[in-house]
N, C-alpha and C positions, 0 to 999 in steps of 0.2 A: 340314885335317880337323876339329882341333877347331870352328873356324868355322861349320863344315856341321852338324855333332852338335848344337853350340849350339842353329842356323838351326831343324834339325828339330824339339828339346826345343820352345822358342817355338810353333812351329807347331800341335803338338800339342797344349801347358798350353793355347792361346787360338787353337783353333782354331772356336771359337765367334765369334769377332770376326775369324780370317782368312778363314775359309770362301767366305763370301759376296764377298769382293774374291775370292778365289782360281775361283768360280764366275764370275763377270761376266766377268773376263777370258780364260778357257778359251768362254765362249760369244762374245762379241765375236772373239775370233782363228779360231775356228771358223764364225763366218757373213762373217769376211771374206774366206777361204778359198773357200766355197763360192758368194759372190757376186765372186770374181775383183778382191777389194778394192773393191766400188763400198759396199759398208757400212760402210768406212772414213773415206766421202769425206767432206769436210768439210762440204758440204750435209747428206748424212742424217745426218752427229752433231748438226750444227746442228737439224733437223728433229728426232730425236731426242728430245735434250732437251727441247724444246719440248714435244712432244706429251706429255711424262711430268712437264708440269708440277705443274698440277692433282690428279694420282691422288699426286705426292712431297709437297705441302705435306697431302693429307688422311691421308697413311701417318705423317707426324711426328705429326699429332693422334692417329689412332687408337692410336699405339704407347703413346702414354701413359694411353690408357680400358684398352690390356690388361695395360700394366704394373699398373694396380690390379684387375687380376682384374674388369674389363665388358667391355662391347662395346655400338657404338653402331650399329644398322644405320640409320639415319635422316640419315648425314649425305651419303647418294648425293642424293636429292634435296630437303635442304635446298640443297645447293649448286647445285641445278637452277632451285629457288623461287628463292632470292636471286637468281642470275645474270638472271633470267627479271625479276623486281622492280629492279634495276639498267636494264637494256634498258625499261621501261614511265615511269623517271622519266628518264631519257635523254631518249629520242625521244617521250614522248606527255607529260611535262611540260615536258620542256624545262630540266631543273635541270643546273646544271652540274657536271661529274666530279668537281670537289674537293669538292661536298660529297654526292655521289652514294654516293662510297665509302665514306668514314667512316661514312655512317648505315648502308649496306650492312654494314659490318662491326660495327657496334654491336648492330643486327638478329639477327645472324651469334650473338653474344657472349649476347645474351638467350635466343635460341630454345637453345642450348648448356646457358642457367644454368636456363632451366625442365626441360630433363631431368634436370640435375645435383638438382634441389631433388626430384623424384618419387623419385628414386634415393636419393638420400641423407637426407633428410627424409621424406617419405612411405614409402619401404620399396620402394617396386615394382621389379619385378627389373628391369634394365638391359635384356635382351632385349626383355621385355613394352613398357616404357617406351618405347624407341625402335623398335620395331616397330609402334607407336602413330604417332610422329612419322613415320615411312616411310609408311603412309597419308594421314596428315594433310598431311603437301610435296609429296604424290605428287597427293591432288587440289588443292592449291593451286594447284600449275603448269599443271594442266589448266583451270581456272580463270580464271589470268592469264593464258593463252596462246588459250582459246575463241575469243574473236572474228578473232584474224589468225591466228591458227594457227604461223604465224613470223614475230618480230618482230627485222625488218633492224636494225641497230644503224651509221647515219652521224656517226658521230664517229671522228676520226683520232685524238683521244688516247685514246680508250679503249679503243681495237683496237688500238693500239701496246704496251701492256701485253701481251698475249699474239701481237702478228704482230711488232711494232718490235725495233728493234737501238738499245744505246748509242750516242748520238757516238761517230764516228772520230778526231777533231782534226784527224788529219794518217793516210791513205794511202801506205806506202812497199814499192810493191813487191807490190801488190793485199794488205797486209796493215794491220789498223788498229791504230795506234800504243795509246791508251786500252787499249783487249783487253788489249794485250800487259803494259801499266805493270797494272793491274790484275792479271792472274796475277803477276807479278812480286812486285806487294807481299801476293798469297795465300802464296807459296811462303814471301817473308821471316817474315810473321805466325806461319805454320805451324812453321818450324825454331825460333823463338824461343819460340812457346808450347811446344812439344817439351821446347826443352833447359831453360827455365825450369821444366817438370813434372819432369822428373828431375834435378834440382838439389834440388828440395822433396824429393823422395822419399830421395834419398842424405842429404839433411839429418837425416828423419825415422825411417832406419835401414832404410826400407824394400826391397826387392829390387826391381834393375834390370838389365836389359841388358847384357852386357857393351858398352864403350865402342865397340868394333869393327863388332856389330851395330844398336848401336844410327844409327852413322853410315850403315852402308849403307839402314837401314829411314830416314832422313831423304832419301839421296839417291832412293831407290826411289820417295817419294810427291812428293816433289820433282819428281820427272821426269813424272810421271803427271800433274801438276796444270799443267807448262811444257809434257806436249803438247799436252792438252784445250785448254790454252787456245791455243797456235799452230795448232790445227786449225780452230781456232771464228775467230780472229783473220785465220786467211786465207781466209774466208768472207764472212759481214759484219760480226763482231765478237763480241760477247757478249751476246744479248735482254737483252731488261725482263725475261722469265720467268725466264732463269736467274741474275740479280742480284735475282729475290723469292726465289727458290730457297734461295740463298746467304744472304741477310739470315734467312731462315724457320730456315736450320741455326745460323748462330748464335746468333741470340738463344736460339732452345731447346737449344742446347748446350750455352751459359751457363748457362741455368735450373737445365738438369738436374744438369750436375758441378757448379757454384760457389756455387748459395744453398741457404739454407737448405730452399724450399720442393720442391726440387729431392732434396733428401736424404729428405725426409718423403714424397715421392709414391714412393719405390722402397720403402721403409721401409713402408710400408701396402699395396705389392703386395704385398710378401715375407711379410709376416704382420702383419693388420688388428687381432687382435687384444693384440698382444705393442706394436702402435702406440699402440693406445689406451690400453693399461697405461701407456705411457711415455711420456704426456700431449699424443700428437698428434693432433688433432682431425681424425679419418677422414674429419667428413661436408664439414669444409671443404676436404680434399686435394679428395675428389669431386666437390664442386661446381666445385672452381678447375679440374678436369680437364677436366669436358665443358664449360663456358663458354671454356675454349681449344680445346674439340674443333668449337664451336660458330661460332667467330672465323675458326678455320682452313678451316670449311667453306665460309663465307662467302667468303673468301680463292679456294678454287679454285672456288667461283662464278664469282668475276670472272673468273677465270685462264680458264676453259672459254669462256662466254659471249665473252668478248673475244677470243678465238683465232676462234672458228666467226664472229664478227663479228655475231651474231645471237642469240636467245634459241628453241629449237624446246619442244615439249612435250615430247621423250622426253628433255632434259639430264638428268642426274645418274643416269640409268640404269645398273645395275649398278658404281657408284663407289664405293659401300660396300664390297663386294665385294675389287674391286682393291685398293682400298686395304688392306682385312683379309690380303690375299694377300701386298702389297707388304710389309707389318709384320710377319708370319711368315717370309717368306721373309728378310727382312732379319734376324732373328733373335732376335724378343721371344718370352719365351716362353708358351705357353698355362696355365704354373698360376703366371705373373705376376712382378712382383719385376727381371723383367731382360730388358733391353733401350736400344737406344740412338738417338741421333737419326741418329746418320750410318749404321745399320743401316738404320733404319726408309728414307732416301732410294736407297741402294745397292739395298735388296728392291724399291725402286721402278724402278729403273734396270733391273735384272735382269727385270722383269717387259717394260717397254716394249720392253727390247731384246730378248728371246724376239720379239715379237708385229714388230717391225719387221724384223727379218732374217725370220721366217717369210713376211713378207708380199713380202719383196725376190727370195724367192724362189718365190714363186707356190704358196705350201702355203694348203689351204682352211680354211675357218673352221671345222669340228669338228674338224678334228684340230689346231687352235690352241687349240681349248677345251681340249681333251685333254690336248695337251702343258703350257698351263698350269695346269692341274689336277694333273697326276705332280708336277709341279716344286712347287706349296704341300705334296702331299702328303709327297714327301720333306725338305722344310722342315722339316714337325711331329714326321718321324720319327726328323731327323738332331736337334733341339731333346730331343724323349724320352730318347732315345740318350743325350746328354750329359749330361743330368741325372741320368741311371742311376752313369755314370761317375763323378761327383762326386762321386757319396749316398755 
């Protein structure tokens, strides 16, 4: 009983950060339900994933344009240009992928630091600013794309990024060994950074867990992370997409909890001008922000174009969008200051998985618009909500 009282307490103090795990899963058991488990199967989680690549690495970047209180609607089709510029030095230069990418991403990082410099330098509001860029990528691509209209992309490594799977090594039992040693040493990483984090905490006198809970909340994510990956493992293994995925949550998980620069970007959402009093240079958070908003754009360029294997004109349409939807629902919030990376990927999960069960089950496209509409709006509402509760 106390265990339970505990479980509930928990629930409630940070139910800001359970919510969205505790939505994913009530939506997932519920379309597996009503698709008779075939939304279960290790194909559509595999497919899944995949398809919610590109909108997960652009919801890590947007989450952090709204943690400083902007928003960037320009990076739908930036990542349509770039992906679309990628496909034209491919196949009509002929340059090879290693160095295709890099400049793609460098590209990515500039067009990011000239909004950052309007925004933060120049004054112009962030809406204005990038609803500028949203025309300007918008006819770019039209532009790059005039004369074929869709430009096929025949290269096998570069479609392997968004269609490929890891090495297997070794097959045992229609399951790939790699997958498996790979979740494995996620799950060890995982329990070590855990108990490593509350060890600092008890050190530093700070409140934790009881010892009880805190074990079952390790075996809990534990197990979560040893399915995903024996589902994806007896499939074809683990994509390129979802080891960018993975590499895109660490490193900015890193950023954000362990450096310095990571403390000053929440610090200037929370209040710009109590930052600047306290000698943190606002307009360089901002810049640093949208030139990562801008890299990451670039990123699900690739990520898109390389899955459709092709470059069309209409790429990056409505991908600002999802993305802003993925980063609310994930549970950044709209007057800024807070928010996280593994929110910002989960609101992305939650969003792909609404639209792939609806689709599994033959529901039309307005009332997917729809339904994905109630679900950001209850996002914004259940985010007001808890900010009420705190004040």
């Amino acid at each position: 009983m106390k265990l339970l009282n505990e479980a509930k307490h928990l629930i409630k103090d940070n139910i800001r950060d359970y919510g969205m795990y505790i939505a994913l899963i009530v939506i997932m058991v519920t379309f597996s339900i009503l698709t008779d488990g075939l939304f279960m199967s290790s194909r559509n989680i595999s497919n899944l994933l995949d398809s919610a690549g590109y909108i997960a690495v652009l919801a890590v970047g947007v989450m952090l344009v709204i943690v400083i209180r902007h928003i960037d609607l320009s990076i739908g089709f930036l990542a349509g240009f770039l992906g679309a510029l990628a496909a034209i030095l491919l196949m009509q230069l002929g340059w090879p992928i290693y160095i295709v990418i890099p400049i793609i991403l460098i590209l990515g990082i500039a067009a990011g630091s000239i909004t950052g410099f309007l925004v933060a330098k120049v004054g112009i509001p962030a809406f204005v600013a990038t609803l500028a860029g949203w025309l300007i990528y918008r006819g770019a691509i039209l532009m790059a794309t005039e004369k074929t209209g869709t430009i096929i992309i025949n290269n096998d490594a570069f479609n392997a990024i968004g269609n490929g799977y890891i090495p297997s090594i070794l097959v045992i039992n229609g399951v790939h060994l790699l997958s498996i040693i790979i979740g494995a040493l996620a799950i060890i990483f995982y329990i070590f950074s855990t108990v490593k984090n509350r060890k600092n905490k008890i050190k530093y006198s700070f409140e934790v867990v009881s010892k009880e809970i805190f074990i079952l909340q390790l075996i809990f994510v534990s197990a979560i992370i040893g399915y995903i990956t024996w589902v994806l493992a007896s499939y074809n293994g683990l994509s390129w997409t979802v080891i960018i995925i993975l590499l895109v949550v660490i490193v900015y998980h890193f950023i954000t909890t362990k450096t310095v620069i990571g403390r000053h970007i929440y610090a200037v959402g929370s209040n710009p001008e109590a930052a600047h009093l306290s000698g943190i240079n606002v307009s360089k958070i901002t810049f640093l922000v949208f030139g990562s908003m801008g890299m990451l754009s670039a990123l699900s360029g690739i990520l898109f174009t390389s899955r459709l294997q092709s470059a069309t004109t209409t790429a990056g349409t409505l991908f600002e969008l999802d993305a802003i939807a993925a980063a609310f629902v994930g549970g950044v919030s709209a007057a800024g200051g807070v928010g996280k990376v593994t929110g910002a990927i989960i609101g992305a999960l939650v969003m792909a998985t609404l639209t792939n069960g609806m689709n599994l089950m033959g529901v039309g496209i307005a009332p997917q618009y729809i339904i994905r509409g109630g679900v950001l709006a209850l996002a914004v509402i259940f985010d007001v909500f808890t900010r009420k509760q705190r004040a």
